[in-house]
C-alpha positions in Angstrom: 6.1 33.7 -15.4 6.7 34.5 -11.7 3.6 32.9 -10.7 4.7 29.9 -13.1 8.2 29.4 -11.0 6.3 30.0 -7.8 3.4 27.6 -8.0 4.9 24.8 -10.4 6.6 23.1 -8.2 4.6 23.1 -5.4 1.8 21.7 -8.0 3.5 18.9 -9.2 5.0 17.9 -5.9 1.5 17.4 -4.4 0.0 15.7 -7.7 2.8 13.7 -7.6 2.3 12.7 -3.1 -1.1 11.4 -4.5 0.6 8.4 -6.7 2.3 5.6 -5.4 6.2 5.5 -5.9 5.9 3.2 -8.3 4.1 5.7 -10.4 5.7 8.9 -10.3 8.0 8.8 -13.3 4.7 8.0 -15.7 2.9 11.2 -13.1 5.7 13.2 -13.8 5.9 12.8 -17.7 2.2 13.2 -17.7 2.7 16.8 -15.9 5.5 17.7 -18.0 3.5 16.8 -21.3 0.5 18.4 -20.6 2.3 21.6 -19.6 4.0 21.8 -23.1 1.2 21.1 -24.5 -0.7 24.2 -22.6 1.6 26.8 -23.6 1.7 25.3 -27.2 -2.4 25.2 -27.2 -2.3 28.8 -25.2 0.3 30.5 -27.3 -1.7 29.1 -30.8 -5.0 31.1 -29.3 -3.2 34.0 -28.4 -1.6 34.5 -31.6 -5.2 33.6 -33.4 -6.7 35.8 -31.5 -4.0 38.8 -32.6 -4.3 37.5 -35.9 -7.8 37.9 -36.2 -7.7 41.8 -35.0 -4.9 42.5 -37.7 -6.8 41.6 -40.5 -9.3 44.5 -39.8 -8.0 46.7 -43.0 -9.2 49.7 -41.8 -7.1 50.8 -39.1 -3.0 50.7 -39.2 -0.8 47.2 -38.6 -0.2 48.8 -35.3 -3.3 49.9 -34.9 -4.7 46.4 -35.2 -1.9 44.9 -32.9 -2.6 47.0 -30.3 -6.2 45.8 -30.2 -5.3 42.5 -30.7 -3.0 42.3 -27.7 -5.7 43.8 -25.4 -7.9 41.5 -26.2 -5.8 38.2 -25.9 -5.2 39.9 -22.1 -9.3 40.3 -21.9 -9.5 36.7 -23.1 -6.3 35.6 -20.5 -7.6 37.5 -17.7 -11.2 35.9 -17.9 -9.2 32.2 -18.3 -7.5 33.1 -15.3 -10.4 34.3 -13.2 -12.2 31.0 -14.2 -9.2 28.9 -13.4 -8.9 30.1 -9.6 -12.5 30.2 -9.0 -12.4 26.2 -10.2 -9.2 25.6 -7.6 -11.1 27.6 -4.9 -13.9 25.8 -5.0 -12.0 22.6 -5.4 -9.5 22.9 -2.3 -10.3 20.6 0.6 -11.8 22.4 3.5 -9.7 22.4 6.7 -11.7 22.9 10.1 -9.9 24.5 12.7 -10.1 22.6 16.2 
């Protein structure tokens, strides 16, 4: 959540420089529905995912919850690590003078 408030609004201001004026509002509800929509989408996987380890019947509730969790954050940490390699190789080059 900390890198949510730190990077969120820097995001969506420079989406946003790229319209013109007259289209920020629609930019701006565009950003602000997707982004519901993400955690919605990302919390439904998650919870699948934690879902599908409890139904393992051979090991305890907490047993299966346990595994469950690490592997949503096996699952989170590979979206992530694919997510920044796509901005990194996406930023605009600057060339120092």
């Amino acid at each position: 959540m900390l890198g949510i408030g730190l990077s969120f609004g820097n995001i969506m201001t420079s989406a946003l420089a790229s319209l013109p004026d007259a289209e920020n509002g629609d930019g701006n509800a565009i950003q602000n529905t997707l982004q519901q929509f993400s955690g919605a989408v990302g919390t439904s996987v998650i919870s699948a995912i934690v879902a599908a380890s409890q139904r393992n019947h051979q090991l305890s509730l907490t047993q299966t919850t346990a595994a469950g969790t690490q592997h949503a954050l096996v699952v989170l940490v590979v979206v992530l690590a694919a997510e920044l390699v796509i901005v990194a190789m996406t930023l605009p080059r600057h060339r120092r003078a």
